[in-house]
C-alpha positions in Angstrom: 35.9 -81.1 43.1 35.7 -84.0 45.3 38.5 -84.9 48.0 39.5 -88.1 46.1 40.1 -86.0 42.8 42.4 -83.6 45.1 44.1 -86.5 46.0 44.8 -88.3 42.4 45.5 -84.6 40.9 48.4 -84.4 44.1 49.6 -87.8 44.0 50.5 -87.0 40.2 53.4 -84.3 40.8 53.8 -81.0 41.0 52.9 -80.0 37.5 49.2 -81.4 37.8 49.3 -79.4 40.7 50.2 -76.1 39.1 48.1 -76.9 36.5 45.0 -77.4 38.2 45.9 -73.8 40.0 46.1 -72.4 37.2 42.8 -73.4 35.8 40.7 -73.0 38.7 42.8 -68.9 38.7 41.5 -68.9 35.4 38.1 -69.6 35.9 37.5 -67.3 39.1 39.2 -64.3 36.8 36.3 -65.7 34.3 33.2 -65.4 37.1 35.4 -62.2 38.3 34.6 -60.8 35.1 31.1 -62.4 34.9 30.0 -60.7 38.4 31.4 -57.3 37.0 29.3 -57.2 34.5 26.7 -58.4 35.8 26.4 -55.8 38.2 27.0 -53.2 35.3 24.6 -54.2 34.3 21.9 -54.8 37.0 23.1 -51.1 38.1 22.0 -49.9 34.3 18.8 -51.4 34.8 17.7 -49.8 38.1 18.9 -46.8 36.9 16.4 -47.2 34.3 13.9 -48.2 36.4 14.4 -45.6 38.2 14.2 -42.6 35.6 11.5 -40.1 36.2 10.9 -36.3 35.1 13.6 -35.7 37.9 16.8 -36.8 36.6 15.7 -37.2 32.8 13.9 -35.7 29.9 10.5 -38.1 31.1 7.5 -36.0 31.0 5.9 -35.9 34.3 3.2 -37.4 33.1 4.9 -41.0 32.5 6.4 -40.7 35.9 5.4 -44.2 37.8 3.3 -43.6 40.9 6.2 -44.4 43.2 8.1 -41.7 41.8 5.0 -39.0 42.2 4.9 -40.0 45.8 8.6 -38.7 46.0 7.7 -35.6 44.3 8.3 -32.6 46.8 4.9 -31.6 48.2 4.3 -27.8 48.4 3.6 -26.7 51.8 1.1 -24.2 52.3 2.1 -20.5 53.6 -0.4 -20.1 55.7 -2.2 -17.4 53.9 -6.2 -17.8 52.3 -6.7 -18.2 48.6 -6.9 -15.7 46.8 -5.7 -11.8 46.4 -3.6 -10.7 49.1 -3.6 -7.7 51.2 -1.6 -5.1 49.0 -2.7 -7.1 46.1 -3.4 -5.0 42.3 -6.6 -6.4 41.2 -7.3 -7.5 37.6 -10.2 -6.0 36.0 -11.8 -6.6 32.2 -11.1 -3.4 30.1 -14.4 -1.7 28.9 -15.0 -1.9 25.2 -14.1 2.4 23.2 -17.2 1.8 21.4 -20.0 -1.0 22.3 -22.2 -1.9 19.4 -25.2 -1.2 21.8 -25.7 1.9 24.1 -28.4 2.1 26.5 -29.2 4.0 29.1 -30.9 3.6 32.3 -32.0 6.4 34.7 -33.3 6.3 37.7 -37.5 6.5 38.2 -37.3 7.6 42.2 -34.8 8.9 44.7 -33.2 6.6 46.4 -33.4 8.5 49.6 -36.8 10.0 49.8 -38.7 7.9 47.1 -39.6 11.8 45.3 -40.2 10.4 41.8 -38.0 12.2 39.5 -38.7 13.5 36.0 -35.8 15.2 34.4 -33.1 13.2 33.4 -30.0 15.6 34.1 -27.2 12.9 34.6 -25.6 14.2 37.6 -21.4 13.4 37.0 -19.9 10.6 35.0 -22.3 7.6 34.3 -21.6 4.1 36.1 -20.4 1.8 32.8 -21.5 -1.4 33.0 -20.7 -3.4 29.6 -22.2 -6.8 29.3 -20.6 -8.8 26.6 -22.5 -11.4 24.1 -21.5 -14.1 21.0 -24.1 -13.1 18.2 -23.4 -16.1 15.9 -25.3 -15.8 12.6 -24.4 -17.9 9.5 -24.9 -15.6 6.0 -25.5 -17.4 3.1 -24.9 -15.3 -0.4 -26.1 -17.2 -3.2 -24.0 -16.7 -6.6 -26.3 -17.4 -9.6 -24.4 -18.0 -12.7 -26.6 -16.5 -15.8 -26.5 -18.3 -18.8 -26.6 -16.4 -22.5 -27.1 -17.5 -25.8 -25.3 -15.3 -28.3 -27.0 -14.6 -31.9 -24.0 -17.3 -33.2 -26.3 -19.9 -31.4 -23.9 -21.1 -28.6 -25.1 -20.5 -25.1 -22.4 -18.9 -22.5 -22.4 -19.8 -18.4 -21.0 -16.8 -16.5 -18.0 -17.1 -14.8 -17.4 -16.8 -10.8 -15.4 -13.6 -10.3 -12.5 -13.6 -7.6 -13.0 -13.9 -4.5 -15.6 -16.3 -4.6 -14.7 -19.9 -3.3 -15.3 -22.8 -5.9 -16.4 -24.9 -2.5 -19.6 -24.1 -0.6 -17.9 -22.5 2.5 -16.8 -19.4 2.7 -12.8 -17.5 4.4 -14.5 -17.5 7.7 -15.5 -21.2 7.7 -12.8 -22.5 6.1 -10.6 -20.2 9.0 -12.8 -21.7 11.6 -11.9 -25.3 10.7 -8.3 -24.7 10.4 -8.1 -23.0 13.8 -10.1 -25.9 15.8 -7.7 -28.3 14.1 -5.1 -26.2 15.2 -6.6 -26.5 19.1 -6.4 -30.8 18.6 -10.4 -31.2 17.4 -10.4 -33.9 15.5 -12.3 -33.7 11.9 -15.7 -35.3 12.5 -15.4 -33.3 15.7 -15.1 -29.9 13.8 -17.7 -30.6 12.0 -19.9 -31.6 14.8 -19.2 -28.0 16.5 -19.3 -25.9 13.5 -23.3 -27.4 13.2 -23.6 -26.9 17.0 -22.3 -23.3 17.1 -23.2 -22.0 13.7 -26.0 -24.2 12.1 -24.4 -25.3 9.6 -23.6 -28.6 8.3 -20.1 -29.4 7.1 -19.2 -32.9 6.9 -15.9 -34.1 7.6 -14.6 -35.1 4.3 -15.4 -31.2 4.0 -13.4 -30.4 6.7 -10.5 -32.1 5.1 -10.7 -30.5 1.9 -10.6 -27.0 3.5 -7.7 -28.3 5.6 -6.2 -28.9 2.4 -6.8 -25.7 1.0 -5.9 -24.0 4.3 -2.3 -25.5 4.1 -1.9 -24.3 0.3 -2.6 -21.1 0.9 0.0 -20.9 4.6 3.2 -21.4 2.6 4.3 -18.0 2.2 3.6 -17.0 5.9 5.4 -20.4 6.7 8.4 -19.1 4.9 8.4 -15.6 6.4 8.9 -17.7 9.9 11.4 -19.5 8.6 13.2 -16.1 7.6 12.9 -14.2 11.0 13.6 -17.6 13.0 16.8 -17.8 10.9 17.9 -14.2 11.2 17.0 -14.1 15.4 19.5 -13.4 17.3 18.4 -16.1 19.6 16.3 -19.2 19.1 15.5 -22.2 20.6 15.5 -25.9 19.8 14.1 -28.6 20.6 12.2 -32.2 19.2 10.0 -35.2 19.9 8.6 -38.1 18.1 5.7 -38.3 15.5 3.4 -41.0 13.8 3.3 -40.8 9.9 1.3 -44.3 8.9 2.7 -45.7 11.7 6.2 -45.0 10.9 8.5 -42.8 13.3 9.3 -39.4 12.3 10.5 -36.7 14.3 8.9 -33.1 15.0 11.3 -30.2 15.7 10.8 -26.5 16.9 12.9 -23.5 16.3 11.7 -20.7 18.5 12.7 -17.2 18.4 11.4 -13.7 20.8 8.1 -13.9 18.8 8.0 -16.9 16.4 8.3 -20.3 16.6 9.1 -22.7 13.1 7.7 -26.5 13.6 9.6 -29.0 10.7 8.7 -33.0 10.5 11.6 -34.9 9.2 12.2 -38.6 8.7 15.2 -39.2 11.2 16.5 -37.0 14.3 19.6 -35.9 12.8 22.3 -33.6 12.1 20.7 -33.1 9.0 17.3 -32.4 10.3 18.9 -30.4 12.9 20.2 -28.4 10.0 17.4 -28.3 7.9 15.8 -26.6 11.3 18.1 -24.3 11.7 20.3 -23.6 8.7 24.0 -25.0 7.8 25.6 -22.1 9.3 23.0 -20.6 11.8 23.6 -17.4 13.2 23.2 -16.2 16.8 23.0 -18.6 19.6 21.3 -21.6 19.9 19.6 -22.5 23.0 19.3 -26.9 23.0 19.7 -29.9 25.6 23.1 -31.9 25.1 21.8 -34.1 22.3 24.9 -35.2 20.0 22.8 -33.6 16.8 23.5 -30.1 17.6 27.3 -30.2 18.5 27.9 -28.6 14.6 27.4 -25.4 16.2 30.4 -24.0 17.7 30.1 -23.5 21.4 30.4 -19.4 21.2 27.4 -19.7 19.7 25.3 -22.5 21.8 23.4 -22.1 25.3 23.0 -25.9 27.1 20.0 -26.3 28.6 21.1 -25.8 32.4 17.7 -27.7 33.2 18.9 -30.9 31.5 21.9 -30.7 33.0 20.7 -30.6 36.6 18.3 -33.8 35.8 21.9 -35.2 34.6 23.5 -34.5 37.4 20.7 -35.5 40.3 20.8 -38.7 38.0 24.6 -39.3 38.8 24.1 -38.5 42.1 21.5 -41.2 42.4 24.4 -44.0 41.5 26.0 -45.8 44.3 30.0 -45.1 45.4 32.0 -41.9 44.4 29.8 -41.1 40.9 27.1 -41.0 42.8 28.8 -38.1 45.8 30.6 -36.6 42.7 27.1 -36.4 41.3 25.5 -34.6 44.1 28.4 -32.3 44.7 27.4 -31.2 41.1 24.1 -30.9 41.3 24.2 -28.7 44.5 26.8 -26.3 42.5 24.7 -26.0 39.6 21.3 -25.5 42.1 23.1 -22.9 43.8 24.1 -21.2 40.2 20.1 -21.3 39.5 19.4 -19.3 42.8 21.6 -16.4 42.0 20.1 -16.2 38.3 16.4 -16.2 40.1 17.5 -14.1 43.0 14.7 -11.8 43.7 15.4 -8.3 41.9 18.1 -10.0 39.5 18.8 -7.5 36.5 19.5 -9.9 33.9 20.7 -7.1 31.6 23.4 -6.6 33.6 26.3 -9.1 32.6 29.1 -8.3 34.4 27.3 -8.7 37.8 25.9 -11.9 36.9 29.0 -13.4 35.6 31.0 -12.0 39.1 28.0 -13.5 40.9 28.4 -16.9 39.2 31.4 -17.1 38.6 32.7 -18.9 41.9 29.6 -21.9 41.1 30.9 -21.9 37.6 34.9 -22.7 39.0 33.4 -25.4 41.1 31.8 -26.9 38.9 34.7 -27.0 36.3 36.7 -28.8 38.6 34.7 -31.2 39.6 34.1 -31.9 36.2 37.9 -32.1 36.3 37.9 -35.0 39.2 35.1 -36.7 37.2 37.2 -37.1 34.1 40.2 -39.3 36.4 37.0 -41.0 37.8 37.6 -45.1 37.8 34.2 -45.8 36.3 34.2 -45.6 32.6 30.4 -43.8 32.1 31.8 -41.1 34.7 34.9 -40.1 33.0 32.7 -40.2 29.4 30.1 -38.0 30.9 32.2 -35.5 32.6 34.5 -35.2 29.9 31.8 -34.3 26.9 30.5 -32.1 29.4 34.3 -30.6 30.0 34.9 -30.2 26.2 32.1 -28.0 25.8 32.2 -26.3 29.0 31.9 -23.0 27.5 28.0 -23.5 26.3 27.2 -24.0 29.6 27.2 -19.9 30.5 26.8 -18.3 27.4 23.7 -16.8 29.3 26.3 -14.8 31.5 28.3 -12.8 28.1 26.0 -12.8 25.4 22.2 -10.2 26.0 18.8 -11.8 26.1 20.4 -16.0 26.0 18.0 -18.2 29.0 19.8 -20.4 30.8 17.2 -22.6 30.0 15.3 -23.8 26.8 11.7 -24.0 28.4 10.6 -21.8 25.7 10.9 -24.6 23.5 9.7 -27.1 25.4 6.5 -25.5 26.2 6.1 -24.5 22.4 6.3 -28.2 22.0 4.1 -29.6 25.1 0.9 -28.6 22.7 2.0 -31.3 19.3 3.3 -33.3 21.9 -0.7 -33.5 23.5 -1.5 -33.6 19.6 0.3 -36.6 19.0 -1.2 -38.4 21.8 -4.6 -37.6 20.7 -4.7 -37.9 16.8 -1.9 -40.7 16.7 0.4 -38.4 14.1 -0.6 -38.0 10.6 -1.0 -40.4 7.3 0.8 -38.7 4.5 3.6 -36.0 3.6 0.5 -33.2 3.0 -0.5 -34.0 6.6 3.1 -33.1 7.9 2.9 -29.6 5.9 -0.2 -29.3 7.4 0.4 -30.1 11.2 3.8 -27.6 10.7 2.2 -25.1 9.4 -0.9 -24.6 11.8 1.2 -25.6 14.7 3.6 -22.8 13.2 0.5 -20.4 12.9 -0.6 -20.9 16.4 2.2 -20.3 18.2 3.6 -17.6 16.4 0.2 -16.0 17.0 0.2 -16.4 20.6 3.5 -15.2 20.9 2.4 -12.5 19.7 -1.0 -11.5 21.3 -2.7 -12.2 18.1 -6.4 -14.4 17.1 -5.2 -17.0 15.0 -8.7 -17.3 13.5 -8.5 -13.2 12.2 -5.3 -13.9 10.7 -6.1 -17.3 9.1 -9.4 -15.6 7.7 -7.8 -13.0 6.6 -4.7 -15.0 4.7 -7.5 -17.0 3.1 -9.9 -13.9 1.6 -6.6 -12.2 0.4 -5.7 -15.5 -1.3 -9.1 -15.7 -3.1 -9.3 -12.2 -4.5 -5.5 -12.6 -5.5 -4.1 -10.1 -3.2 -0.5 -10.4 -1.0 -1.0 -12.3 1.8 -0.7 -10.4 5.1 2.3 -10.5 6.8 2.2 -12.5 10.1 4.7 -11.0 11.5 4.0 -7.7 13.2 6.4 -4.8 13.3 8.4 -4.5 16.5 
C-alpha cells in the first residue's frame, strides 16, 4: 500500500482507519494460517522422504542409497573368519545303510612296504561315505487291449487306479509343483525338468499339473487352517498381490509349526477375519494396523519391532515430538536388551515382567505426556498407543508370545520375492494355487520336512483313491 493511499485512508476519519486495521489483521491471521500449514505440510513431506526400513515398515531393500549410507556399519571384532577356538564343529551325519558298500584294504604296510595278504581288519574301519544324484526317468507303458465279444461289439480296457490320465507320472507332477513353489517360472520348469531328467514337458504341461496339483492340496490346506485356528499362538501379517493387474492382498497366519497363506480382495477386517476366524482363540501376534483391533487386547501381542520404527520415526521430527520421541524409543531399546540379555529364561514370567517392568512405567507415562502434547498427530499417536497399552507386554504374562512378529514376516519375505518375480497371478485358481503351495512349503520347512516327498506322496494317494496323508506330523 503506497504512502499516498495511507494518507487518503487517514485523512477520511477514524473509521477508515479501523477498518483498514482490521483488514490488513485479517489478512495476516489468513497467511498466519497459510504458513502453518504449509509447514505441516512441508514437515509431512520430508518425513516421507525420509522413511526408510528404520522408522517404517520399508523393506530394506527400497531404502534410497542415502539412507544405506546411514545404516550402522558392523565393526569387526578382531577375530579371523571362521570357527573359533572352543568352537563345536559341524559335521555331515553318515548314512545307517548306504546303497553301495565297498571295501578297500590296504596292498603294503605303510611303514616297511611288507606287502600284506590277509585281510584281517585290524579295529573299526575308517567310513568314508561319498554321496551321488542317480537321476533316471522310468517310463511304464499302459497298453489298453481291445476285445470283441461274440455279441459283435468291440470293448477298450479301462485304466485301473492309480494310473494318471496325463503322460506324467506323482513324481513329475510333485516335481513341478515344488519348483513352482521355489519361484521357477513355468517355461522355466520345464526347461530344468528336460535338463535334470530328460524329459520333455512343455509348459502348457506344467500348468495343467499345476492344476491338478492344487485340486488334490485342499484337504491338507484345510487341516492348516484347523491347527492354525486351534494354536495357542499365531502370527499375522500381509502385503500386496497382482491378480490381472488388480490389487489384492496376501495374508499369513503362522502358528509353532504351520503357517496358512489366504489372498483376498481388500485388506480388511473382514479379510483379517477370514484369516483368522470371527472369534480367534489364543493370542495374536500383529503390527498396529487398524484391521486387527477386533481382537481384544488380552488376547493380542503388538509387534514391539514396529513400534520402535514408530518411535525412532517421532524422534526424527523437529521440537518436543521429536525429544518425546527419542525418550521413547531409548525406553523401549532398553526393554529389548533385557528380553535378549544373554542367558534370559524366557519361561520364566515373573522375572521378566519384574525385569521390565520399570521400562514398561516409563514408557506409559510418557505416552501420558504425549497425549497433552500441542501437536495434534502426537496426542493421536500416543493416545491409540495408550488405549491399547496392554498388547504391548502380553509377551511378559502369557507362555511362548514373541515380542516380535518376525515369524511372520519372514514366512512372508519368500511371496513377497514371488510377487516381484512372477508379477502376481491371472485368475481366482491361481490364488488357490499360490496359497496353497506357499502354504505347503512353509509348513514343510517348519517342520524339517521335503516338500517334494510329501507333495508326491499326496498326489499317488489321490490317484489310487486313498486318504491323503496328513501334513501335519505328531508332536
Amino acid at each position: 500500500m503506497r504512502r499516498e493511499d495511507i494518507d487518503l485512508v487517514y485523512a477520511s476519519g477514524r473509521d477508515a482507519v479501523v477498518a483498514l486495521i482490521a483488514a490488513q489483521a485479517a489478512r495476516i491471521d489468513e497467511l498466519a494460517l497459510l504458513n502453518a500449514q504449509l509447514a505441516a505440510r512441508v514437515e509431512e513431506l520430508e518425513r516421507q522422504a525420509g522413511r526408510s526400513s528404520r522408522n517404517s515398515s520399508m523393506a530394506p531393500s527400497k531404502d534410497s542409497p542415502e539412507a544405506r549410507k546411514g545404516r550402522l556399519k558392523k565393526t569387526g571384532s578382531g577375530r579371523r573368519q571362521g570357527g573359533q577356538p572352543g568352537h563345536r564343529g559341524q559335521h555331515r551325519e553318515l548314512v545307517a545303510d548306504p546303497d553301495r558298500l565297498v571295501e578297500h584294504w590296504p596292498s603294503v604296510c605303510g611303514a616297511c612296504a611288507t606287502p600284506i595278504a590277509d585281510r584281517v581288519c585290524d579295529g573299526e574301519p575308517v567310513r568314508h561315505q561319498v554321496s551321488e544324484i542317480v537321476v533316471r526317468t522310468e517310463v511304464t507303458e499302459h497298453r489298453r487291449m481291445r476285445v470283441r465279444c461274440t455279441c459283435g461289439k468291440c470293448t477298450l480296457a479301462e485304466l485301473p487306479a492309480g494310473v494318471p490320465a496325463g503322460a506324467f507320472g506323482p513324481a513329475v507332477q510333485g516335481a513341478a509343483a515344488t519348483l513352482t513353489a521355489a519361484r521357477v517360472s513355468r517355461r522355466e520348469t520345464a526347461r530344468l525338468i528336460g535338463d535334470l531328467c530328460g524329459l520333455k514337458v512343455s509348459a502348457a504341461s506344467v500348468e495343467a499339473l499345476l492344476k491338478q496339483t492344487s485340486d488334490t492340496l485342499e484337504d491338507p490346506y484345510i487341516e492348516v487352517l484347523a491347527a492354525v485356528d486351534a494354536s495357542a499362538v499365531k502370527g499375522a501379517d500381509e502385503t500386496s498381490w497382482q491378480q490381472a493387474g488388480q490389487t489384492r492382498w496376501l495374508s499369513v497366519a503362522t502358528a509353532d509349526r504351520a503357517a496358512l497363506f489366504q489372498i483376498a480382495d481388500r485388506r480388511d477386517r473382514d479379510g483379517a477375519k477370514a484369516l483368522l476366524g470371527e472369534d480367534p482363540q489364543g493370542v495374536i501376534v500383529s503390527d498396529r494396523y487398524a484391521v486387527y483391533l477386533f481382537i481384544d487386547d488380552a488376547q493380542r501381542q503388538m509387534c514391539l519391532a514396529h513400534v520402535l520404527r514408530d518411535f525412532i520415526a517421532l524422534g526424527e521430527r523437529q521440537g518436543a515430538p521429536g525429544r518425546l520421541g527419542r525418550k521413547l524409543g531409548r525406553e523401549l531399546s532398553a526393554a529389548f536388551e533385557v528380553l535378549n540379555a544373554p542367558g534370559r529364561d524366557l519361561a520364566d514370567l515373573a522375572a521378566l515382567r519384574h525385569d521390565i517392568q520399570a521400562h514398561r512405567d516409563h514408557v506409559q507415562d510418557l505416552l501420558g505426556q504425549g497425549t497433552r502434547s500441542r501437536d495434534a498427530k502426537t496426542r493421536r499417536f500416543c493416545s491409540g498407543l495408550l488405549e491399547h497399552e496392554p498388547a504391548l507386554w502380553t509377551f511378559t504374562r502369557v507362555p511362548g508370545v514373541p515380542a516380535t512378529n518376525n515369524a511372520s514376516e519372514r514366512a512372508l519375505r519368500h511371496a513377497v520375492q514371488w510377487r516381484k518375480t512372477s508379477y502376481g497371478t491371472q485368475t481366482d485358481h491361481g490364488d488357490r494355487l499360490v496359497e496353497r503351495l506357499l502354504t505347503m512349503r512353509e509348513t514343510c520347512r517348519l517342520q524339517g520336512r521335503r516338500l517334494h516327498d510329501y507333495l508326491t506322496a499326496t498326489i499317488t494317494a489321490d490317484l489310487h483313491g486313498q486318504p491323503i496323508p496328513a501334513l501335519l506330523l505328531p508332536t
